[in-house]
DOKE-246651 format. One record per residue: x, y, z of N, C-alpha, C, O, CB in turn; residue in three letters. Coordinates in steps of 0.001 Angstrom, whole numbers. Glycine has a CB too. Layout:
! residues N
     npx     npy     npz    capx    capy    capz     cpx     cpy     cpz     opx     opy     opz    cbpx    cbpy    cbpz rest
       X       Y       Z       X       Y       Z       X       Y       Z       X       Y       Z       X       Y       Z  ALA
...
//
This chain:
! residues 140
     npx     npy     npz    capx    capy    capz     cpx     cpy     cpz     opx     opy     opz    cbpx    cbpy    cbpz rest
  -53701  101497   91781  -54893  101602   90950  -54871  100543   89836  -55933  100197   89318  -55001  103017   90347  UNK
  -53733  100036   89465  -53750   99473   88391  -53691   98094   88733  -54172   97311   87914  -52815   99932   87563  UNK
  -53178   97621   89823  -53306   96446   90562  -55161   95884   90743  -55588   94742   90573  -52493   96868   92114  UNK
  -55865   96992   91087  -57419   96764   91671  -57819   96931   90220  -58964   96480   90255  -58220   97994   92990  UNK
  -57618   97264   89067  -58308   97027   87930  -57742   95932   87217  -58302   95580   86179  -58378   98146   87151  UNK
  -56701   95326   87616  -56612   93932   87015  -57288   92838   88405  -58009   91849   88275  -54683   93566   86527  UNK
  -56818   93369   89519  -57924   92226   90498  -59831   92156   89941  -60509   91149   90143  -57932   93063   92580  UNK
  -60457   93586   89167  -61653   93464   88864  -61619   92796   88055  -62291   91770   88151  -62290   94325   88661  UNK
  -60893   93010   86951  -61024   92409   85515  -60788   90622   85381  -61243   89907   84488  -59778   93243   84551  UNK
  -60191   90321   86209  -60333   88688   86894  -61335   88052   87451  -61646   86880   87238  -59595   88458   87883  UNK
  -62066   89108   88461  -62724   88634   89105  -64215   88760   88438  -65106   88051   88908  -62429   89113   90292  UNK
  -64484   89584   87431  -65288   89672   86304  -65054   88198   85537  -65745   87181   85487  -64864   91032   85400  UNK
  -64143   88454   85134  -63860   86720   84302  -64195   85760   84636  -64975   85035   84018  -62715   86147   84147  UNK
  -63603   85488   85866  -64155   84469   86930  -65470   84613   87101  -65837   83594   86516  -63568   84572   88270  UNK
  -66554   85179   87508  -67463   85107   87818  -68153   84970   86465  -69034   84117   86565  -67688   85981   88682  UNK
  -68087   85482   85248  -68948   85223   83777  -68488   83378   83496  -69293   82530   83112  -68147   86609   82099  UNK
  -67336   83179   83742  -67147   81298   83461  -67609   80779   84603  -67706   79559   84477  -65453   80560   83247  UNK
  -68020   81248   85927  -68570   79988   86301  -70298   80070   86174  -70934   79018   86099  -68024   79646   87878  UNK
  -70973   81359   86156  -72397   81498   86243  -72749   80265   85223  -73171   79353   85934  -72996   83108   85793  UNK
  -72749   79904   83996  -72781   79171   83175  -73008   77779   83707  -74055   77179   83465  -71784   79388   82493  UNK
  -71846   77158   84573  -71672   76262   84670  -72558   75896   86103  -72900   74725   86264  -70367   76148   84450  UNK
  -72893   76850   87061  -73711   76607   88021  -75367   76405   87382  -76149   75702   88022  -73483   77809   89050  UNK
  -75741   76967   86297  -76770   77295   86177  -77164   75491   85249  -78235   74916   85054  -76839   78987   85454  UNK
  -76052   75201   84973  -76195   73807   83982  -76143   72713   84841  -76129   71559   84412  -74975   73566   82820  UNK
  -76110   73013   86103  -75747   71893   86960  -77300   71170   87613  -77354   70007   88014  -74636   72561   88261  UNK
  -78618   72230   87609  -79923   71986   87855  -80390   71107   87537  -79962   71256   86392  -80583   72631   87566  UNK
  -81102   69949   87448  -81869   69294   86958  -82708   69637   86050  -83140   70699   86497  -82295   68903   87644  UNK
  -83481   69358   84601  -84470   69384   84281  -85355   69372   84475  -85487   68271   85009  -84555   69128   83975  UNK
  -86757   70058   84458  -87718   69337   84498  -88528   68384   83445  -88870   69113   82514  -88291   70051   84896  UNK
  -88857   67384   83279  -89062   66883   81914  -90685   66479   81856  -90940   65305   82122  -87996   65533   81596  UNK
  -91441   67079   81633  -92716   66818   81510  -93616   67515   83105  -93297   68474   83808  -92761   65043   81231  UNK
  -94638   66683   83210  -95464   66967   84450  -95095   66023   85455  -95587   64896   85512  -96980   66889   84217  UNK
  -93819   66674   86636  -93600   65836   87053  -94476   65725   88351  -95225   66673   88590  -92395   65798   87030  UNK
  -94447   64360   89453  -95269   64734   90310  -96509   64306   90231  -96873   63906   89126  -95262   65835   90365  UNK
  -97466   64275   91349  -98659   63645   91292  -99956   64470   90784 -100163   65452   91497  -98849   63151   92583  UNK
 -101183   64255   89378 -102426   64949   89283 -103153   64428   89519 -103095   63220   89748 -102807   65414   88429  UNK
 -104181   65144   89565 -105358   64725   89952 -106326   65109   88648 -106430   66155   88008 -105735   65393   91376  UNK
 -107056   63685   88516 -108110   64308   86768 -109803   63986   87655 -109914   63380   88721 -107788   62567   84485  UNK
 -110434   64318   87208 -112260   64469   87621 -112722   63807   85946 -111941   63940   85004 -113059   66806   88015  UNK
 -113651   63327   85836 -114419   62967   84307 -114937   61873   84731 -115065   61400   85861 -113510   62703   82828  UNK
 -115259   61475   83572 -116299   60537   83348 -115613   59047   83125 -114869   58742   82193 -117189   61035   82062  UNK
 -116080   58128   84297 -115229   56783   84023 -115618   55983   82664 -116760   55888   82214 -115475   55715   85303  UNK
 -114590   55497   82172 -115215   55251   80984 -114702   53380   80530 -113723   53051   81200 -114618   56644   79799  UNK
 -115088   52503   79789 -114036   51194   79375 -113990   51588   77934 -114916   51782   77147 -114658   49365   79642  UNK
 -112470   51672   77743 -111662   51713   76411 -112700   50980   75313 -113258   51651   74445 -110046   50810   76569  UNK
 -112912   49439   75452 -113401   48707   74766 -114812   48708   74791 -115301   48184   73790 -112906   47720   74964  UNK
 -115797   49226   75804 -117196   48892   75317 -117569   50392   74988 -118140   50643   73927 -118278   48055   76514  UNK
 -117253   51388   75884 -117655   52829   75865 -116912   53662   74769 -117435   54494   74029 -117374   53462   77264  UNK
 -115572   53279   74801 -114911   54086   73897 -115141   53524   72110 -115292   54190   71086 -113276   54038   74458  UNK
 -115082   52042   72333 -115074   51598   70916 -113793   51412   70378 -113801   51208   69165 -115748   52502   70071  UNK
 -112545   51422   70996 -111456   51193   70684 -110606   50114   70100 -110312   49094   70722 -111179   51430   71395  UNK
 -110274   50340   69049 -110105   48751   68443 -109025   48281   69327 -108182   48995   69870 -109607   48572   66667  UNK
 -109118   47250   69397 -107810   46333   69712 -107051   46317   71229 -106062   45747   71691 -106670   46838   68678  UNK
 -108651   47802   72035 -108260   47215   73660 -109273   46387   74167 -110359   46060   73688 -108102   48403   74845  UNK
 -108648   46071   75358 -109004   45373   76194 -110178   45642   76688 -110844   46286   75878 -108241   45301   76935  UNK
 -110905   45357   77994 -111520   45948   78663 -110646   46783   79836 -109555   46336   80188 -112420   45072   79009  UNK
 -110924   47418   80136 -110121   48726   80811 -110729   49371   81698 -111756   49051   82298 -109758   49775   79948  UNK
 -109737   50829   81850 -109841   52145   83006 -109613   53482   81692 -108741   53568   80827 -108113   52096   84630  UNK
 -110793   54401   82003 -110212   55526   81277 -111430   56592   81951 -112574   56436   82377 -110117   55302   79340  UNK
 -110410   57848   81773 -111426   59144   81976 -111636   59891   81190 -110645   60477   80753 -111208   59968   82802  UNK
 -112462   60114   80836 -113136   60501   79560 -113435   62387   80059 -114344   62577   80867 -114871   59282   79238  UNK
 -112754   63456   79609 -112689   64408   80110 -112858   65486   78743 -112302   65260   77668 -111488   64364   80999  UNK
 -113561   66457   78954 -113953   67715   77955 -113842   69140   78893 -114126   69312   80078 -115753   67510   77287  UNK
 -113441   69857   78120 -113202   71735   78172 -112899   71859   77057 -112697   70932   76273 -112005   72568   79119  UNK
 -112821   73031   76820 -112581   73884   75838 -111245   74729   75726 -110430   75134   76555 -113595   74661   75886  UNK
 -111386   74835   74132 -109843   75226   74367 -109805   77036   74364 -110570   77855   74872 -108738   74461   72883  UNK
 -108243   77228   73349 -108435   78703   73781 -109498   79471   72678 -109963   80599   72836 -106829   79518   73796  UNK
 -109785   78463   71398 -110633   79482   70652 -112258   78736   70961 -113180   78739   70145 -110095   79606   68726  UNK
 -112304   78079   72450 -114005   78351   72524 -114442   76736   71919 -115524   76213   72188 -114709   79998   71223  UNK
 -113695   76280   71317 -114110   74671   70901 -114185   73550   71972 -113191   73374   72678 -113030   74086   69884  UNK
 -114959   73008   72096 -115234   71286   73133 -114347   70301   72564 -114284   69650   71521 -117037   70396   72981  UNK
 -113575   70451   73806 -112287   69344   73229 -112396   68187   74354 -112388   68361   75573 -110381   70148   73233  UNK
 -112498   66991   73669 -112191   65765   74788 -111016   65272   74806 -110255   65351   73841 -112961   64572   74663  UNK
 -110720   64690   75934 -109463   63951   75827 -109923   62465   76798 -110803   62229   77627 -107989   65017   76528  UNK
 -108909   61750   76233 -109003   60440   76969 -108004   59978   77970 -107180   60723   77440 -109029   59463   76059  UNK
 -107425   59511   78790 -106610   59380   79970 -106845   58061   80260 -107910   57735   80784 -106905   60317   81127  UNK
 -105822   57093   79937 -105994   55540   80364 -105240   55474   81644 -104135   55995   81796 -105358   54377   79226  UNK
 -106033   54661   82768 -105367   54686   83808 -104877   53455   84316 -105783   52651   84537 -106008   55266   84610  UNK
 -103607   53007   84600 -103752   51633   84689 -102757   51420   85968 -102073   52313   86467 -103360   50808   83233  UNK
 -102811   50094   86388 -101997   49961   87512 -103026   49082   88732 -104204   48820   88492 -101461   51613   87988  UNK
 -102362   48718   89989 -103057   47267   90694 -104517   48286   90997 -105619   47816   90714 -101988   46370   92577  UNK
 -104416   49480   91498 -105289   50106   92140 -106251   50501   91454 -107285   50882   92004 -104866   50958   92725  UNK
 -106105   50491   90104 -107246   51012   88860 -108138   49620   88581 -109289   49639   88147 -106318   51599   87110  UNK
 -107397   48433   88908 -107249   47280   88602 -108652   46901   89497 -109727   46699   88930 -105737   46657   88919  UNK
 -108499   46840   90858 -109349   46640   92006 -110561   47926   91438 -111548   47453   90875 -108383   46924   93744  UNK
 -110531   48841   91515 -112083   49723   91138 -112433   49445   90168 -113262   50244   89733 -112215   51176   91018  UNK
 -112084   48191   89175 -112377   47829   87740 -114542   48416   87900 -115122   49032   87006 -111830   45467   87395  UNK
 -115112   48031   89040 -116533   48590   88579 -117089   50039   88670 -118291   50251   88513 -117460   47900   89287  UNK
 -116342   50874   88885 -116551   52217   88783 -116763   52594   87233 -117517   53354   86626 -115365   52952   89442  UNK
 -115354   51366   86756 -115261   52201   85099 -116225   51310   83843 -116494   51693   82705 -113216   52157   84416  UNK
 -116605   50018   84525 -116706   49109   83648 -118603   48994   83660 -119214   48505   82710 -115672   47684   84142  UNK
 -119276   49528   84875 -120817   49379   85018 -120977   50591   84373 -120982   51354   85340 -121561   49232   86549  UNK
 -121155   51507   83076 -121758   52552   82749 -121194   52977   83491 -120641   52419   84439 -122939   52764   82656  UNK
 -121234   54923   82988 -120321   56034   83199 -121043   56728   84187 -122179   57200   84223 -119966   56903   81949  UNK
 -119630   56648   85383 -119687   57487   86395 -119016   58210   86738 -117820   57920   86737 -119824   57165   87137  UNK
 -119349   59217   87098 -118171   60418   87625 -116805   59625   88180 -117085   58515   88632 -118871   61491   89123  UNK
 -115815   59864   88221 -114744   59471   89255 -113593   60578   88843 -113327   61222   87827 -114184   57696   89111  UNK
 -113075   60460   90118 -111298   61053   90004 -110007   59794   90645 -109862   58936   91516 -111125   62819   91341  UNK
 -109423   60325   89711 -108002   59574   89489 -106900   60742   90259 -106960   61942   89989 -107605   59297   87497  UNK
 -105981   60205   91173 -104874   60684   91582 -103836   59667   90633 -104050   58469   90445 -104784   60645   93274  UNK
 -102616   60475   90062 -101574   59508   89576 -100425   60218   88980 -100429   61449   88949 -102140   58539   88543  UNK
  -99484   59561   88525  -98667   59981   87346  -98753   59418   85825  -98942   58317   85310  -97398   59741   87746  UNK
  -98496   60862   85333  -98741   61335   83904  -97484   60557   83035  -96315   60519   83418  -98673   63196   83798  UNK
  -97938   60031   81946  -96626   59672   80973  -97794   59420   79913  -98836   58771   80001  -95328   58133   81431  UNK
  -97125   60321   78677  -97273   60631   77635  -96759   59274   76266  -95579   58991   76058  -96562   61972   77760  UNK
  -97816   58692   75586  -97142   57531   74960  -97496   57911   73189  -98483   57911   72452  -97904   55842   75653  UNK
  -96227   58172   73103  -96978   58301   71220  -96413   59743   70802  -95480   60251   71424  -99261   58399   71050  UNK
  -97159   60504   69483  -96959   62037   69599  -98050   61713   67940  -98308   60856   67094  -94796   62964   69625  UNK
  -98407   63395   68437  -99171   64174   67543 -100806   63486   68568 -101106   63263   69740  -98829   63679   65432  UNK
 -101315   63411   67476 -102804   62888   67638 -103123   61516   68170 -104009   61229   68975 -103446   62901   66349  UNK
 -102136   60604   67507 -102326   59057   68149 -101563   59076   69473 -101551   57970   70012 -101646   57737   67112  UNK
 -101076   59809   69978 -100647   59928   71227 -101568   59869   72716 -102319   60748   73137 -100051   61070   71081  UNK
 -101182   58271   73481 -101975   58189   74688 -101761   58782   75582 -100572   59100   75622 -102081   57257   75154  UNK
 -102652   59331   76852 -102024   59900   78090 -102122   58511   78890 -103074   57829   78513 -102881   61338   78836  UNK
 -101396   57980   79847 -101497   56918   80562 -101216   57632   81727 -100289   58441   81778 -100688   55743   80206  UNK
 -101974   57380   82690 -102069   57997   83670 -101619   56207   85223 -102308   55190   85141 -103947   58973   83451  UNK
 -100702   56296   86107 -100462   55041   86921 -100939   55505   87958 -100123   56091   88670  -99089   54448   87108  UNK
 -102501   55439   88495 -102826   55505   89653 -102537   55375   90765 -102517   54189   91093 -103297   55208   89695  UNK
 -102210   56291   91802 -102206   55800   93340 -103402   55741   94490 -103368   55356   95659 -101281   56629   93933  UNK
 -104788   56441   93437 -105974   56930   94324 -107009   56667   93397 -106858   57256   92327 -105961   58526   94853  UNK
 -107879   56051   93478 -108916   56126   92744 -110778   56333   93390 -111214   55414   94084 -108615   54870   92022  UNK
 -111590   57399   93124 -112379   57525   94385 -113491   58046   92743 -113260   58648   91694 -111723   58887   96147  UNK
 -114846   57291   93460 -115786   57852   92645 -116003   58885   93353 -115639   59108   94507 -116925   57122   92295  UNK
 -117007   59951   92174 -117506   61151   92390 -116744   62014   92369 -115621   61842   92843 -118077   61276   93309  UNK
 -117012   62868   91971 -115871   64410   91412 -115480   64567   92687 -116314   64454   93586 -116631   66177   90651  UNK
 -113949   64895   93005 -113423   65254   94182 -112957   67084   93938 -111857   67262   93414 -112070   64074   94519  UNK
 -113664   68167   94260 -113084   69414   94462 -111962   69696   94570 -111939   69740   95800 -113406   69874   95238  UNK
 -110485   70050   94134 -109350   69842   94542 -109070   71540   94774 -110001   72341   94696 -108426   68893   93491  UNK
 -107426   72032   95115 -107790   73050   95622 -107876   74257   94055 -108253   75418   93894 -106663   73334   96961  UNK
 -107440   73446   93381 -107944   74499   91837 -106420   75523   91770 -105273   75262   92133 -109934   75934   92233  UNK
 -106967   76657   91193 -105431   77918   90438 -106290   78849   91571 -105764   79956   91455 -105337   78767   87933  UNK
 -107230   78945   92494 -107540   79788   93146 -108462   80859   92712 -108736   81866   93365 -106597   80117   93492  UNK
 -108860   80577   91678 -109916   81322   91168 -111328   81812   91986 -111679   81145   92959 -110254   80556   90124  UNK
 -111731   82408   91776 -113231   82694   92344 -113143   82804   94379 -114104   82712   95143 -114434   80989   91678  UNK
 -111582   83032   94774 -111433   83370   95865 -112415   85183   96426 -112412   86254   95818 -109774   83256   95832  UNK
 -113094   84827   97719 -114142   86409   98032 -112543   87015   98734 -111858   86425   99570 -116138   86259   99675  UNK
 -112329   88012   98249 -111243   89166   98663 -111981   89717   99822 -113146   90109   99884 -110872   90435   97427  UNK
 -110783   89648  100996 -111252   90639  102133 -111493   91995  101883 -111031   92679  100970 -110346   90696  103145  UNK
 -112372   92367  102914 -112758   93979  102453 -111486   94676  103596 -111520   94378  104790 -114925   94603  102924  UNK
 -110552   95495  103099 -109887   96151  104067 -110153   96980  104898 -109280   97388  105664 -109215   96548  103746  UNK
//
């Protein structure tokens, strides 16, 4: 008996020092990793936005609301060869488009850019498959 309560009391030990060390071994995740997809309004930094000191450009010009009910915009610069080539989606007056890409965050607080590096760029709002909302439930 006293043998199997020091084999538990080890094997307790053992198992509390390594959980720790398996659980630290995961990767991070560090931001939004992975490819989004944004819908808005194509926009140029420099004639539409009014932005001092850019260029002429790619941006999506996007609004919702937040959690207390306010119209919040945000801006999303998209850049890269492929944003580069649809330069007239964004640059003839504002048209719908969606951007496929990755997200990187430049700055913090308020002066903080979203730069978005395109791999897809397609006018007209593209439907994506959404959080599943507004799914019709089978009748059982």
């Amino acid at each position: 008996m006293k043998k199997l309560l020091q084999f538990l009391t080890v094997a307790a030990l053992a198992f509390a020092v390594a959980t720790p060390t398996f659980a630290a071994d995961k990767p991070k995740k560090k931001g939004n990793a992975g490819p989004r997809t944004i819908s808005g309004e194509a926009v140029c930094p420099k004639c539409t936005l009014n932005d001092e000191g850019a260029e002429c450009g790619q941006a999506i010009r996007t609004t919702r609301k937040d959690k207390a009910g306010k119209e919040v915009t945000r801006i999303f610069y998209v850049v890269g060869d492929l944003a580069k080539e649809n330069h007239g989606i964004f640059c003839k007056g504002n048209k719908k488009a969606t951007v496929t890409g990755t997200m990187k965050r430049e700055g913090k607080g308020k002066d903080a850019k979203i730069i978005v590096t395109a791999t897809k760029v397609s006018e007209g709002i593209v439907k994506g498959k959404g959080k599943g909302k507004g799914k019709k439930k089978k009748d059982a």
